[in-house]
C-alpha positions, -999 to 999 in steps of 0.1 A, spaced: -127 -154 498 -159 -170 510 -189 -155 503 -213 -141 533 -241 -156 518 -229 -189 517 -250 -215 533 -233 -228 564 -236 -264 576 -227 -276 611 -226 -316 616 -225 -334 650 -226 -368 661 -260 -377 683 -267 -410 704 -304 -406 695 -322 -385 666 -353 -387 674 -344 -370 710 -321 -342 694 -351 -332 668 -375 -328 702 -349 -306 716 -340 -283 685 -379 -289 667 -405 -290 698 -379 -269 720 -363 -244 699 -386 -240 671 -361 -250 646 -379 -266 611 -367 -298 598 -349 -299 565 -346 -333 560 -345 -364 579 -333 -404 567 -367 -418 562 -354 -453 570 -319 -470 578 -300 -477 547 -266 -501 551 -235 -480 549 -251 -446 553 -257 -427 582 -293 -418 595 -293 -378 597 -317 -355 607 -309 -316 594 -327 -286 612 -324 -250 606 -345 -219 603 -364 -222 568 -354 -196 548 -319 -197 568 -283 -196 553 -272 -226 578 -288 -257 596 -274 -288 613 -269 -320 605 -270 -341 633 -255 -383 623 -257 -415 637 -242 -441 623 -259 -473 635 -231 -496 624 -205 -480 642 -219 -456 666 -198 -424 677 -204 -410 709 -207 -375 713 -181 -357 729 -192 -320 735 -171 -302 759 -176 -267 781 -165 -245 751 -186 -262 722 -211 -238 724 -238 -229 696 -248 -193 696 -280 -176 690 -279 -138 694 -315 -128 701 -309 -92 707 -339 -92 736 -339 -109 766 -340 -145 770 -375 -156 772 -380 -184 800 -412 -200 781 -382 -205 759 -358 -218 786 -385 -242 801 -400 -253 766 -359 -265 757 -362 -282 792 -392 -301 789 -379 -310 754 -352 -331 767 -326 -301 776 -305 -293 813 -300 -256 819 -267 -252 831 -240 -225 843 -216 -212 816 -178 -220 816 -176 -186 806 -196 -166 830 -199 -137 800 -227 -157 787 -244 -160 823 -243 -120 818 -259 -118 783 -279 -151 779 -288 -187 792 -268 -221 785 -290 -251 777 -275 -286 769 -292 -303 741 -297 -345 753 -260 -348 735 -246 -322 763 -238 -299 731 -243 -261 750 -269 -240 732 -265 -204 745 -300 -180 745 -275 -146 740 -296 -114 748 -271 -94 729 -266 -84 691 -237 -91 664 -233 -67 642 
């Protein structure tokens, strides 16, 4: 079995580092936990952000050599259960930072929260509701 406590890791391909880190740094007040300092041949540039303290942060790539492009659909969704309402400073500070709010695919999470795309078109959901 896995452990609850072990630290989760999410990697995504990103056209442009320095835009997602605005988005998930400036706009959703994520901390960086480490970032390529400069290009090294054969390795991928990465930028990792998370909560500090958290048990999980992303890694969002970009190889320069060979370049994926991101390809995020309606149902990739990254979760946040906030258990209060969405705050709009929140909504319009992940706008200005490079985000589109957008209608769900699934119109449960127009009920409990607010879809943002991040400048990949990854969906970030603002949930008002809980997990227990």
């Amino acid at each position: 079995m896995i452990d609850a406590r072990a630290h989760v890791r999410v990697a995504r391909p990103s056209r442009d580092l320095a835009a997602a880190e605005r988005f998930y740094v400036d706009g959703l007040g994520l901390d960086v936990q480490w970032r390529s300092a400069e290009h090294v041949p054969g390795e991928h540039d990465l930028l990792m952000v998370g909560p500090t303290g958290g048990s999980w942060h992303f890694e969002l790539t970009r190889d320069p050599e060979h370049p994926l492009e991101p390809t995020p659909t309606v149902d990739d969704l990254f979760v946040i259960y906030l258990g209060a309402p969405v705050d709009e400073t929140l909504v319009d500070r992940l706008v200005a930072s490079g985000g589109t709010r957008v209608p769900a695919h699934n119109p449960y999470w127009d009920e409990h929260g607010v879809t943002v795309t991040d400048p990949d078109g990854y969906r970030l959901v603002l949930c008002s509701r809980t997990w227990n």
